[in-house]
VOPAGU-2260 file (C-alpha; in pm, 1 decimal, decimal comma):
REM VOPAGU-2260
SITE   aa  ch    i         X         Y         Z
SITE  UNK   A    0     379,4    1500,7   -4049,0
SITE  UNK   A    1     672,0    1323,4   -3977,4
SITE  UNK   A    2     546,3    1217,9   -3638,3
SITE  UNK   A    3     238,5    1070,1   -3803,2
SITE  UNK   A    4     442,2     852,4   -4032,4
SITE  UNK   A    5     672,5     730,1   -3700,6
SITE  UNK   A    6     367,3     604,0   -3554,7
SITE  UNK   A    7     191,1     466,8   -3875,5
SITE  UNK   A    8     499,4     253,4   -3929,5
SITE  UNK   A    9     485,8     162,0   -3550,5
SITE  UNK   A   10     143,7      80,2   -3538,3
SITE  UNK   A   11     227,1    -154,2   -3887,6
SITE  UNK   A   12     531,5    -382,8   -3690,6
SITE  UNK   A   13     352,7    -455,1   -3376,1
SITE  UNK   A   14      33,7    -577,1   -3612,2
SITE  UNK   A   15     300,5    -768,4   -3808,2
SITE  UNK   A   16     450,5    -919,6   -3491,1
SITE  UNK   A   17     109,9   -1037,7   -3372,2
SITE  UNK   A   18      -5,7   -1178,0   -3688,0
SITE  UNK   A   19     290,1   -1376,0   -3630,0
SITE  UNK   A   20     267,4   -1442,6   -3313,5
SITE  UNK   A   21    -102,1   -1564,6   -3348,6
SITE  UNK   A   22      50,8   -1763,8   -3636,1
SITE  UNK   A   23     290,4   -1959,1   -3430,1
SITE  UNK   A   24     124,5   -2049,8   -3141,3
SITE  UNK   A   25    -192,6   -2109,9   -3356,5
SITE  UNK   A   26      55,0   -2406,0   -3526,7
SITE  UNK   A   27     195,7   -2531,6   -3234,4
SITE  UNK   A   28    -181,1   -2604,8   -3091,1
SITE  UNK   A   29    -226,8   -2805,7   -3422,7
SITE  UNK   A   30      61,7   -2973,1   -3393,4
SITE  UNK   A   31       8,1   -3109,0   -3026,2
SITE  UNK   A   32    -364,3   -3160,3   -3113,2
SITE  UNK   A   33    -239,8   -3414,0   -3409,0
SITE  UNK   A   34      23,6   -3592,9   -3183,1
SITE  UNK   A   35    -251,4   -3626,7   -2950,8
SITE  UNK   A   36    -493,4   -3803,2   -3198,6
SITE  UNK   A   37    -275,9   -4051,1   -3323,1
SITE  UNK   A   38    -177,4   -4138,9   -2953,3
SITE  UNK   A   39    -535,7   -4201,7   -2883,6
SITE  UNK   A   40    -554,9   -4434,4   -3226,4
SITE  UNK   A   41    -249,6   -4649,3   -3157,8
SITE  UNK   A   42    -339,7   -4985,4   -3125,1
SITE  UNK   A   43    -167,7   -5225,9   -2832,9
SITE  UNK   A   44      48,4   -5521,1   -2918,7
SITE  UNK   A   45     -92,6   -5870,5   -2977,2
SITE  UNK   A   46     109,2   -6131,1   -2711,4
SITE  UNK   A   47     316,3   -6380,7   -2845,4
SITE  UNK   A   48     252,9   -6721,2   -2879,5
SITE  UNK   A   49     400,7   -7011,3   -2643,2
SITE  UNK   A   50     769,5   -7034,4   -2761,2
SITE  UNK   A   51     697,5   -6785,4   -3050,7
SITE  UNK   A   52     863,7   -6457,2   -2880,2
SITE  UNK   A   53     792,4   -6160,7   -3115,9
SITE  UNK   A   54     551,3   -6330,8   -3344,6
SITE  UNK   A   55     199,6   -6245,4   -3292,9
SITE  UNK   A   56    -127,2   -6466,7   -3385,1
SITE  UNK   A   57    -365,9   -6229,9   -3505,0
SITE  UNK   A   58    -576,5   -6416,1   -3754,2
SITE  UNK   A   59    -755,5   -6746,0   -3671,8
SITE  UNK   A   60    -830,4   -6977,2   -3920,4
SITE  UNK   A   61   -1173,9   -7046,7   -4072,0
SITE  UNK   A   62   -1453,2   -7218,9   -3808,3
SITE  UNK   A   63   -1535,4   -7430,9   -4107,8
SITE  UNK   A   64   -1214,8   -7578,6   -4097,2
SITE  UNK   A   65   -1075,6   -7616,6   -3720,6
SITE  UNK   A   66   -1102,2   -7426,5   -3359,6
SITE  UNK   A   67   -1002,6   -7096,4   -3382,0
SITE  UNK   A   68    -733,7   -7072,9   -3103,9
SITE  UNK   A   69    -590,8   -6691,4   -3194,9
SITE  UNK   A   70    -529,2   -6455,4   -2894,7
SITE  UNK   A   71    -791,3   -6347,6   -2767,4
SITE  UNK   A   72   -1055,5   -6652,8   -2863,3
SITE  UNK   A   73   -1269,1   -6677,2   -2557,0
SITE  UNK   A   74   -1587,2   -6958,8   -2474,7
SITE  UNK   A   75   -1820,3   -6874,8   -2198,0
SITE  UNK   A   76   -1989,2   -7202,4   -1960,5
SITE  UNK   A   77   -1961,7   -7428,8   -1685,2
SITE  UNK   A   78   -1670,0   -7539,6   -1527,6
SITE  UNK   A   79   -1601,3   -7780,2   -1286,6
SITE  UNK   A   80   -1248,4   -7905,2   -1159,5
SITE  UNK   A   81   -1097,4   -8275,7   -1118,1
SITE  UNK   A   82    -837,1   -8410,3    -865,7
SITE  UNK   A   83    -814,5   -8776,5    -711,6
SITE  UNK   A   84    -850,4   -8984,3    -868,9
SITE  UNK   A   85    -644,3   -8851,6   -1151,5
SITE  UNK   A   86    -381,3   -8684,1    -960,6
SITE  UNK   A   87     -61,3   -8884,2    -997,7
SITE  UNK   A   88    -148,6   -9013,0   -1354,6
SITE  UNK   A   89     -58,5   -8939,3   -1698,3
SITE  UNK   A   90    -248,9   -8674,5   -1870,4
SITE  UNK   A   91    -373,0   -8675,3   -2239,9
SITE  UNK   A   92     -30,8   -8475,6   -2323,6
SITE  UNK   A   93     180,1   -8753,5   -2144,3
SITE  UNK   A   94     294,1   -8566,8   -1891,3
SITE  UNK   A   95     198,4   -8655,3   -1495,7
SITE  UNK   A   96    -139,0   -8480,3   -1352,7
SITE  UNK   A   97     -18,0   -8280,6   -1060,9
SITE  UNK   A   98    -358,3   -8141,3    -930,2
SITE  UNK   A   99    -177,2   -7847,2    -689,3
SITE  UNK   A  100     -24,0   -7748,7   -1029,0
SITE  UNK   A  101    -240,3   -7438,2   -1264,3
SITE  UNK   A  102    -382,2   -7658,1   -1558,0
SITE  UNK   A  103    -680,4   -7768,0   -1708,6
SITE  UNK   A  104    -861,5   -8012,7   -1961,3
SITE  UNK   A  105   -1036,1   -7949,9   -2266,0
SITE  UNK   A  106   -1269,3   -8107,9   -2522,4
SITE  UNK   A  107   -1077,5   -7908,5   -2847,3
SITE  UNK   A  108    -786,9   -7654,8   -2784,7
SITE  UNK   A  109    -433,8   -7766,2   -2829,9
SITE  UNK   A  110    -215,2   -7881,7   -2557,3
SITE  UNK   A  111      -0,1   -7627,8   -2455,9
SITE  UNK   A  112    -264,2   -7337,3   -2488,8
SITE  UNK   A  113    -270,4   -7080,3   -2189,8
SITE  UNK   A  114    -631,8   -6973,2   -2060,7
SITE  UNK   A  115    -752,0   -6655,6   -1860,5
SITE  UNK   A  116   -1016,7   -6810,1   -1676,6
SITE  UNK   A  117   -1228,5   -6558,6   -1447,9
SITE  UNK   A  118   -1536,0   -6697,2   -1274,6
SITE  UNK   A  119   -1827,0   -6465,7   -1329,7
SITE  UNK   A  120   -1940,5   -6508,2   -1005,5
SITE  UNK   A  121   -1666,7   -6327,2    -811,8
SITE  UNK   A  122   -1453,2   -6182,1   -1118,3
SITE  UNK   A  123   -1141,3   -6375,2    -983,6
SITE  UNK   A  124    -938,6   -6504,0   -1221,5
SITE  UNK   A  125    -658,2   -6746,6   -1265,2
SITE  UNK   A  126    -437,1   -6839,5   -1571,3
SITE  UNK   A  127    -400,9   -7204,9   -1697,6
SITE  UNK   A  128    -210,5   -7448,5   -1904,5
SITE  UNK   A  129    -412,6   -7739,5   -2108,7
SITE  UNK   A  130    -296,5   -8049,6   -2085,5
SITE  UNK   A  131    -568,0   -8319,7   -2101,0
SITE  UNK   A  132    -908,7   -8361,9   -2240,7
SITE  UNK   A  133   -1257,9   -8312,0   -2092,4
SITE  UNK   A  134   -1477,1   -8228,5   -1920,5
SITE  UNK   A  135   -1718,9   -8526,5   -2070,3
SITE  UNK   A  136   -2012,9   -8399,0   -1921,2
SITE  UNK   A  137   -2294,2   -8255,8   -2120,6
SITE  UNK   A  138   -2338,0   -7875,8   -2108,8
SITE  UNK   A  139   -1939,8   -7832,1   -1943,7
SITE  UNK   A  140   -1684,1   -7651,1   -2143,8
SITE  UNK   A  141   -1352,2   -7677,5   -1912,4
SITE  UNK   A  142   -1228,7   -7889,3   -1621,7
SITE  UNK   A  143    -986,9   -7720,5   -1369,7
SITE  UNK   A  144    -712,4   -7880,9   -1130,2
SITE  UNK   A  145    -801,0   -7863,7    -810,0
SITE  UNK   A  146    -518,7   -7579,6    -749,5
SITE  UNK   A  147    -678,6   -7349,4   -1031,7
SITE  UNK   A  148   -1031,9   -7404,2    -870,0
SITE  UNK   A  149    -895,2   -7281,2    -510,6
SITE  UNK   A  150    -761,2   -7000,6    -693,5
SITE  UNK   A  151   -1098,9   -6888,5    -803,7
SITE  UNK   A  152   -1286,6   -7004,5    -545,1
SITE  UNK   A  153   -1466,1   -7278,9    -722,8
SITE  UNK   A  154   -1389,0   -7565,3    -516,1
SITE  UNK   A  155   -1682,0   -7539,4    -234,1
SITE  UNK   A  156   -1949,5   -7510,8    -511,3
SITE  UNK   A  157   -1789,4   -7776,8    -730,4
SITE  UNK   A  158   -1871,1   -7621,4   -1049,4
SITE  UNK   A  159   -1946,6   -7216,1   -1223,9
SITE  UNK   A  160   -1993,6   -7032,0   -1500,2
SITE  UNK   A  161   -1656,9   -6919,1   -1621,3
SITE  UNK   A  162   -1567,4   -6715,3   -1950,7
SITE  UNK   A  163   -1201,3   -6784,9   -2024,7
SITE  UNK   A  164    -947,9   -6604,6   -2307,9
SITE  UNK   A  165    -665,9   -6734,6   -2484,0
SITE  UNK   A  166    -363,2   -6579,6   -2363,5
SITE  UNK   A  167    -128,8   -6782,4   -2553,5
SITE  UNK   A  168    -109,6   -7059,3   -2788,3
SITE  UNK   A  169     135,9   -7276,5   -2994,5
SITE  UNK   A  170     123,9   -7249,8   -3363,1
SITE  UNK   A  171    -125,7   -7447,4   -3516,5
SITE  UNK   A  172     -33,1   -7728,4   -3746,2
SITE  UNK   A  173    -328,1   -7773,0   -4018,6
SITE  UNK   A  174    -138,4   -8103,0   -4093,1
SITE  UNK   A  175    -205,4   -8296,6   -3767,0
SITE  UNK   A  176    -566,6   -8121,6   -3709,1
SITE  UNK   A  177    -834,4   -8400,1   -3722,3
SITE  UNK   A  178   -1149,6   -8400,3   -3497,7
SITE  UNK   A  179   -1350,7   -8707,0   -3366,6
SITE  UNK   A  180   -1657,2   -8804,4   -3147,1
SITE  UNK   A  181   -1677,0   -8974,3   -2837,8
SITE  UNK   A  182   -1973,0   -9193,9   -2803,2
SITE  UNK   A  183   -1890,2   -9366,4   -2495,7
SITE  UNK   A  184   -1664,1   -9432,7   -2188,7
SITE  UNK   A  185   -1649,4   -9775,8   -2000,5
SITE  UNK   A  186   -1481,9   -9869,1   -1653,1
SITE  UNK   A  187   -1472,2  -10215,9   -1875,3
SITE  UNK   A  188   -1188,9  -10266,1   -2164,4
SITE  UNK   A  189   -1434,6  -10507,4   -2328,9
SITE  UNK   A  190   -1729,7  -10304,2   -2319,8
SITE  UNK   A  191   -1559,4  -10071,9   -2505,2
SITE  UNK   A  192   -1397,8  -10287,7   -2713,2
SITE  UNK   A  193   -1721,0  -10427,8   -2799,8
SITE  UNK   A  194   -1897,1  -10070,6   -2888,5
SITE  UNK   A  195   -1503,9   -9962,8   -3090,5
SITE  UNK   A  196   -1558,3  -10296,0   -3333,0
SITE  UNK   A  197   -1901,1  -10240,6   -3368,6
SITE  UNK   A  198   -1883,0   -9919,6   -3524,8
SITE  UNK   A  199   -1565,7   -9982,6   -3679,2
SITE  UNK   A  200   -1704,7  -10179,1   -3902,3
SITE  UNK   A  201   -1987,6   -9902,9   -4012,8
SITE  UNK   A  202   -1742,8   -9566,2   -4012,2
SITE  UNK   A  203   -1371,8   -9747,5   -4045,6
SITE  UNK   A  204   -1208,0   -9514,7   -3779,3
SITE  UNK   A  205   -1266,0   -9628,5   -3443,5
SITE  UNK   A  206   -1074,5   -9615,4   -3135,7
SITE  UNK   A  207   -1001,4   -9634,2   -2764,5
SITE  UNK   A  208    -867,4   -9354,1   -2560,5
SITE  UNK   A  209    -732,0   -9423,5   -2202,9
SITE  UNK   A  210    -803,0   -9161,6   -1952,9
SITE  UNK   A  211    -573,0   -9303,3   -1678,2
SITE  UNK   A  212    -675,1   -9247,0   -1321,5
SITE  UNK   A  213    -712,6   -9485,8   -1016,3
SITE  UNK   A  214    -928,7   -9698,6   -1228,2
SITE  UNK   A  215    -898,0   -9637,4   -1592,8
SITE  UNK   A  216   -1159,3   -9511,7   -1833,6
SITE  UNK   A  217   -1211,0   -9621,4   -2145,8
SITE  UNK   A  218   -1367,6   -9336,1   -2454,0
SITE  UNK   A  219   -1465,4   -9462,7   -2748,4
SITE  UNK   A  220   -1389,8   -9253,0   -3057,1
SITE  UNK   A  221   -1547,9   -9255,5   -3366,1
SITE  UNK   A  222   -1402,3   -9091,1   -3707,5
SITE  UNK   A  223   -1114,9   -8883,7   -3834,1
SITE  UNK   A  224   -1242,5   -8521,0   -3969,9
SITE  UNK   A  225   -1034,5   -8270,7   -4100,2
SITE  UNK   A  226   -1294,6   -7980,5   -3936,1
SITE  UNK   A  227   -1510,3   -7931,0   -3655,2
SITE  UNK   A  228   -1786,0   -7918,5   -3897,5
SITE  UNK   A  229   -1745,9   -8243,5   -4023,7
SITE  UNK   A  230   -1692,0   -8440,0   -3708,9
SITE  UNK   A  231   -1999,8   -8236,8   -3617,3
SITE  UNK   A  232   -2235,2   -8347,9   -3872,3
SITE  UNK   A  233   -2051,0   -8692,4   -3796,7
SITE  UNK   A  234   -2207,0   -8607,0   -3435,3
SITE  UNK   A  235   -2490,6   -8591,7   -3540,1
SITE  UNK   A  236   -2604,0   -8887,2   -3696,7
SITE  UNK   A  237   -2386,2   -9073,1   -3376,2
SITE  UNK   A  238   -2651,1   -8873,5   -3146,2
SITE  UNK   A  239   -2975,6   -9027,1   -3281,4
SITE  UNK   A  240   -2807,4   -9342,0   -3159,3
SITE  UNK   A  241   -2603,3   -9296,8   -2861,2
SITE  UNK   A  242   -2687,9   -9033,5   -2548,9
SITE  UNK   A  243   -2382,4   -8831,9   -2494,2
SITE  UNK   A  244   -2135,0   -8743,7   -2782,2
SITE  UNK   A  245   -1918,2   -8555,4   -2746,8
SITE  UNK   A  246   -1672,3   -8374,2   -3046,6
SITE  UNK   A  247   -1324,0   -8406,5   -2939,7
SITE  UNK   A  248    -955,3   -8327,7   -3115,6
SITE  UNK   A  249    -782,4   -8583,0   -3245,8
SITE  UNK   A  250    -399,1   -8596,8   -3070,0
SITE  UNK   A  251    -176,9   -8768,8   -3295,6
SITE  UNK   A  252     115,2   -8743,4   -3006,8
SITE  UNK   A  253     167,4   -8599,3   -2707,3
SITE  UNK   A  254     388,8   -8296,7   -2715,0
SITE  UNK   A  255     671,0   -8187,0   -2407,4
SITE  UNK   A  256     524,3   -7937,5   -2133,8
SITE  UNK   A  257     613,6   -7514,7   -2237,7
SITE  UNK   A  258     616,0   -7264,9   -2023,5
SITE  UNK   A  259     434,9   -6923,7   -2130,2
SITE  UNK   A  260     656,8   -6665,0   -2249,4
Protein backbone atom coordinates (compact mmCIF):
# COMPACT_ATOMS: atom_id res chain seq x y z
CA UNK A 1 0.00 0.00 0.00
CA UNK A 2 2.52 2.28 0.82
CA UNK A 3 4.42 1.60 -2.37
CA UNK A 4 1.30 2.44 -4.35
CA UNK A 5 0.96 5.83 -2.75
CA UNK A 6 5.06 6.51 -3.48
CA UNK A 7 4.35 6.08 -7.00
CA UNK A 8 0.85 7.82 -7.18
CA UNK A 9 2.53 10.91 -5.76
CA UNK A 10 5.43 10.33 -8.30
CA UNK A 11 3.41 9.87 -11.15
CA UNK A 12 1.40 13.42 -9.83
CA UNK A 13 5.00 15.75 -9.84
CA UNK A 14 6.35 14.69 -13.11
CA UNK A 15 2.59 15.52 -14.67
CA UNK A 16 2.90 18.77 -12.68
CA UNK A 17 6.39 19.48 -14.03
CA UNK A 18 5.24 18.97 -17.61
CA UNK A 19 2.17 20.92 -17.41
CA UNK A 20 4.62 23.43 -16.60
CA UNK A 21 6.96 22.83 -18.76
CA UNK A 22 4.44 22.79 -21.74
CA UNK A 23 3.32 26.05 -20.09
CA UNK A 24 6.56 27.84 -20.45
CA UNK A 25 7.80 27.07 -23.57
CA UNK A 26 4.17 27.30 -24.94
CA UNK A 27 4.63 31.31 -23.71
CA UNK A 28 7.86 31.85 -24.88
CA UNK A 29 6.63 30.74 -28.63
CA UNK A 30 3.92 33.51 -28.15
CA UNK A 31 6.08 35.83 -27.09
CA UNK A 32 8.67 35.56 -30.06
CA UNK A 33 5.68 35.07 -32.45
CA UNK A 34 4.35 38.74 -31.22
CA UNK A 35 7.88 40.40 -31.43
CA UNK A 36 7.96 38.96 -34.75
CA UNK A 37 4.64 40.57 -35.97
CA UNK A 38 5.22 43.90 -34.97
CA UNK A 39 8.76 43.71 -36.67
CA UNK A 40 7.07 42.82 -39.85
CA UNK A 41 4.46 45.99 -39.27
CA UNK A 42 7.07 48.65 -38.53
CA UNK A 43 6.98 51.18 -40.94
CA UNK A 44 10.48 52.84 -42.44
CA UNK A 45 11.39 56.44 -41.88
CA UNK A 46 10.28 59.24 -44.23
CA UNK A 47 13.79 61.26 -45.47
CA UNK A 48 14.23 64.60 -44.50
CA UNK A 49 13.80 67.49 -46.39
CA UNK A 50 16.75 69.70 -48.00
CA UNK A 51 18.19 71.54 -44.91
CA UNK A 52 15.33 70.14 -42.68
CA UNK A 53 17.48 67.22 -40.86
CA UNK A 54 15.00 65.21 -38.69
CA UNK A 55 11.83 66.70 -39.97
CA UNK A 56 9.95 64.60 -42.30
CA UNK A 57 7.32 65.77 -45.15
CA UNK A 58 4.72 63.32 -45.05
CA UNK A 59 1.60 65.12 -46.09
CA UNK A 60 1.32 67.13 -49.36
CA UNK A 61 -0.91 69.77 -49.67
CA UNK A 62 -4.21 69.77 -51.59
CA UNK A 63 -3.82 69.42 -55.77
CA UNK A 64 -6.51 72.05 -55.77
CA UNK A 65 -4.30 74.38 -54.29
CA UNK A 66 -0.49 73.86 -55.50
CA UNK A 67 2.00 70.84 -56.69
CA UNK A 68 2.23 68.36 -54.30
CA UNK A 69 6.07 68.08 -53.78
CA UNK A 70 6.01 65.53 -50.48
CA UNK A 71 8.55 62.62 -50.51
CA UNK A 72 7.81 60.36 -52.51
CA UNK A 73 5.60 62.48 -55.31
CA UNK A 74 6.63 60.92 -58.54
CA UNK A 75 5.45 62.04 -62.55
CA UNK A 76 6.05 59.56 -65.25
CA UNK A 77 7.04 61.03 -69.26
CA UNK A 78 9.49 62.15 -71.61
CA UNK A 79 12.62 63.54 -70.94
CA UNK A 80 15.08 65.03 -72.89
CA UNK A 81 18.38 66.85 -71.69
CA UNK A 82 19.90 70.46 -72.63
CA UNK A 83 23.59 71.62 -72.79
CA UNK A 84 25.17 74.36 -75.20
CA UNK A 85 23.87 76.61 -75.61
CA UNK A 86 22.90 77.12 -72.03
CA UNK A 87 25.92 75.86 -70.41
CA UNK A 88 27.80 78.81 -68.93
CA UNK A 89 24.58 80.90 -68.26
CA UNK A 90 22.45 81.75 -65.45
CA UNK A 91 19.73 79.40 -64.60
CA UNK A 92 16.10 80.29 -63.51
CA UNK A 93 17.48 79.97 -59.72
CA UNK A 94 20.39 82.48 -60.52
CA UNK A 95 22.93 80.34 -60.18
CA UNK A 96 25.44 79.41 -63.37
CA UNK A 97 24.29 76.26 -65.65
CA UNK A 98 27.17 73.89 -65.40
CA UNK A 99 25.94 71.08 -67.81
CA UNK A 100 28.74 68.27 -66.42
CA UNK A 101 27.02 69.10 -63.07
CA UNK A 102 23.63 66.48 -61.85
CA UNK A 103 20.61 68.96 -62.33
CA UNK A 104 17.64 69.46 -64.15
CA UNK A 105 14.71 71.89 -65.24
CA UNK A 106 11.21 71.82 -64.54
CA UNK A 107 7.87 73.32 -65.57
CA UNK A 108 6.44 73.35 -61.55
CA UNK A 109 8.59 71.88 -58.63
CA UNK A 110 10.55 74.19 -56.45
CA UNK A 111 14.11 74.97 -56.93
CA UNK A 112 16.08 73.11 -54.75
CA UNK A 113 13.96 69.80 -55.03
CA UNK A 114 16.05 66.49 -55.43
CA UNK A 115 14.69 63.89 -58.14
CA UNK A 116 15.26 60.01 -58.52
CA UNK A 117 15.11 59.84 -62.09
CA UNK A 118 15.37 56.13 -63.58
CA UNK A 119 14.85 55.72 -67.32
CA UNK A 120 12.43 52.92 -67.95
CA UNK A 121 14.24 51.78 -70.67
CA UNK A 122 17.35 50.43 -68.92
CA UNK A 123 16.23 50.94 -65.11
CA UNK A 124 19.38 53.19 -64.57
CA UNK A 125 18.91 55.83 -62.50
CA UNK A 126 20.51 59.04 -61.47
CA UNK A 127 19.61 61.66 -58.74
CA UNK A 128 19.11 65.42 -59.56
CA UNK A 129 18.88 68.91 -58.29
CA UNK A 130 16.23 71.50 -60.01
CA UNK A 131 17.35 74.52 -60.80
CA UNK A 132 15.70 76.04 -63.91
CA UNK A 133 12.49 75.76 -65.75
CA UNK A 134 11.39 73.65 -68.75
CA UNK A 135 11.28 71.58 -70.79
CA UNK A 136 8.80 73.91 -73.11
CA UNK A 137 8.00 71.30 -75.35
CA UNK A 138 4.59 69.80 -75.58
CA UNK A 139 4.14 66.29 -74.13
CA UNK A 140 7.90 66.65 -72.01
CA UNK A 141 7.85 66.62 -68.30
CA UNK A 142 11.76 67.15 -67.33
CA UNK A 143 14.93 68.40 -69.02
CA UNK A 144 18.28 66.84 -67.86
CA UNK A 145 21.98 68.32 -67.98
CA UNK A 146 23.88 66.76 -70.22
CA UNK A 147 25.94 65.00 -67.21
CA UNK A 148 22.59 63.43 -65.73
CA UNK A 149 21.64 62.17 -69.32
CA UNK A 150 25.20 60.30 -69.69
CA UNK A 151 24.44 58.92 -66.44
CA UNK A 152 21.38 57.20 -67.68
CA UNK A 153 22.27 56.69 -70.92
CA UNK A 154 19.95 59.12 -72.54
CA UNK A 155 22.22 61.16 -74.47
CA UNK A 156 22.53 58.97 -77.89
CA UNK A 157 18.68 58.80 -78.16
CA UNK A 158 18.18 62.43 -77.14
CA UNK A 159 15.10 61.91 -75.28
CA UNK A 160 13.00 58.72 -72.94
CA UNK A 161 10.44 57.92 -70.92
CA UNK A 162 11.56 58.47 -67.38
CA UNK A 163 9.45 58.14 -64.03
CA UNK A 164 11.24 60.22 -61.41
CA UNK A 165 10.54 60.48 -57.27
CA UNK A 166 11.05 63.17 -54.99
CA UNK A 167 13.79 62.40 -52.77
CA UNK A 168 13.94 65.62 -51.09
CA UNK A 169 12.44 68.93 -51.03
CA UNK A 170 12.55 72.37 -49.26
CA UNK A 171 9.61 73.39 -47.25
CA UNK A 172 6.98 74.82 -49.13
CA UNK A 173 5.98 78.39 -48.60
CA UNK A 174 2.05 78.76 -49.43
CA UNK A 175 2.89 82.54 -49.29
CA UNK A 176 5.12 82.87 -52.41
CA UNK A 177 3.16 79.93 -54.41
CA UNK A 178 1.56 81.53 -57.55
CA UNK A 179 1.30 79.69 -60.94
CA UNK A 180 1.24 81.25 -64.51
CA UNK A 181 1.07 80.32 -68.29
CA UNK A 182 3.44 80.66 -70.88
CA UNK A 183 1.99 81.47 -74.19
CA UNK A 184 5.00 82.19 -76.07
CA UNK A 185 8.84 82.45 -76.43
CA UNK A 186 10.62 84.84 -78.97
CA UNK A 187 14.42 85.00 -80.09
CA UNK A 188 13.01 88.85 -80.50
CA UNK A 189 12.60 91.24 -77.22
CA UNK A 190 9.94 93.11 -79.22
CA UNK A 191 8.01 90.32 -80.36
CA UNK A 192 7.50 89.50 -77.07
CA UNK A 193 7.06 92.65 -75.87
CA UNK A 194 4.44 93.11 -78.34
CA UNK A 195 2.40 89.70 -77.39
CA UNK A 196 3.26 90.77 -73.06
CA UNK A 197 1.27 94.36 -73.74
CA UNK A 198 -1.21 92.86 -75.68
CA UNK A 199 -2.52 90.65 -73.19
CA UNK A 200 -1.66 92.80 -70.45
CA UNK A 201 -4.13 94.84 -71.18
CA UNK A 202 -6.96 91.87 -71.25
CA UNK A 203 -5.64 89.73 -67.93
CA UNK A 204 -3.42 92.67 -66.03
CA UNK A 205 -0.49 90.24 -65.18
CA UNK A 206 1.81 89.87 -67.92
CA UNK A 207 5.39 89.32 -68.15
CA UNK A 208 8.73 88.43 -69.70
CA UNK A 209 10.96 85.71 -68.51
CA UNK A 210 14.62 85.52 -69.79
CA UNK A 211 15.92 82.11 -70.37
CA UNK A 212 19.59 83.16 -70.89
CA UNK A 213 21.66 81.08 -73.23
CA UNK A 214 23.94 81.98 -76.26
CA UNK A 215 21.09 83.86 -77.66
CA UNK A 216 18.42 84.70 -75.22
CA UNK A 217 14.83 83.58 -75.17
CA UNK A 218 12.17 85.46 -74.39
CA UNK A 219 8.61 83.51 -72.49
CA UNK A 220 5.80 85.33 -72.21
CA UNK A 221 3.75 84.82 -69.04
CA UNK A 222 0.37 85.40 -68.52
CA UNK A 223 -1.45 85.64 -64.90
CA UNK A 224 -0.75 85.22 -61.22
CA UNK A 225 -2.85 82.09 -59.66
CA UNK A 226 -2.71 81.05 -56.32
CA UNK A 227 -3.29 77.07 -57.62
CA UNK A 228 -2.52 74.93 -60.39
CA UNK A 229 -6.14 74.75 -60.97
CA UNK A 230 -6.64 78.17 -61.57
CA UNK A 231 -3.74 78.98 -63.81
CA UNK A 232 -5.11 75.85 -65.48
CA UNK A 233 -8.50 76.93 -66.30
CA UNK A 234 -6.51 80.30 -67.06
CA UNK A 235 -4.77 77.77 -69.66
CA UNK A 236 -7.38 77.06 -71.01
CA UNK A 237 -9.11 79.81 -72.39
CA UNK A 238 -5.13 81.05 -73.46
CA UNK A 239 -5.17 77.61 -75.58
CA UNK A 240 -8.16 78.35 -77.86
CA UNK A 241 -5.94 81.24 -78.84
CA UNK A 242 -2.38 80.48 -78.78
CA UNK A 243 -0.68 76.80 -79.77
CA UNK A 244 1.54 75.86 -76.96
CA UNK A 245 0.82 76.92 -73.28
CA UNK A 246 2.33 75.87 -71.05
CA UNK A 247 1.45 76.15 -66.87
CA UNK A 248 4.50 77.22 -65.16
CA UNK A 249 5.42 78.37 -61.27
CA UNK A 250 5.69 81.64 -60.59
CA UNK A 251 9.48 82.42 -58.91
CA UNK A 252 9.26 85.45 -56.98
CA UNK A 253 13.31 85.19 -56.35
CA UNK A 254 15.86 83.06 -56.88
CA UNK A 255 16.99 81.17 -53.85
CA UNK A 256 21.08 80.07 -52.98
CA UNK A 257 22.09 76.44 -54.27
CA UNK A 258 21.57 73.40 -51.07
CA UNK A 259 23.07 70.47 -51.00
CA UNK A 260 20.87 67.25 -50.07
CA UNK A 261 21.18 66.14 -46.65
Amino acid sequence: MRDRVIIWATVRRQSLLRAILIGIIDCVIFTSACHKHRQIARAPQTPAPANQPGRSRTQSKSSASTLAVSIGYTEQGVASWYGVPYHGRPAADGEIYDMETLVAAHRLLPFNTWLKVTNLANNKSVNVRVIDRGPFVAGRILDLSRAAAREIDLLGPGIGTVRFEVISAPLDNPATDFYAVQIGAFSVYDNAERLRSQYAQRFGEAHIAVKQGTAPVYRVVIGKEPSIDAAQQLAIVLAAEEKNVFVVRLDPSAPAPSAMQ
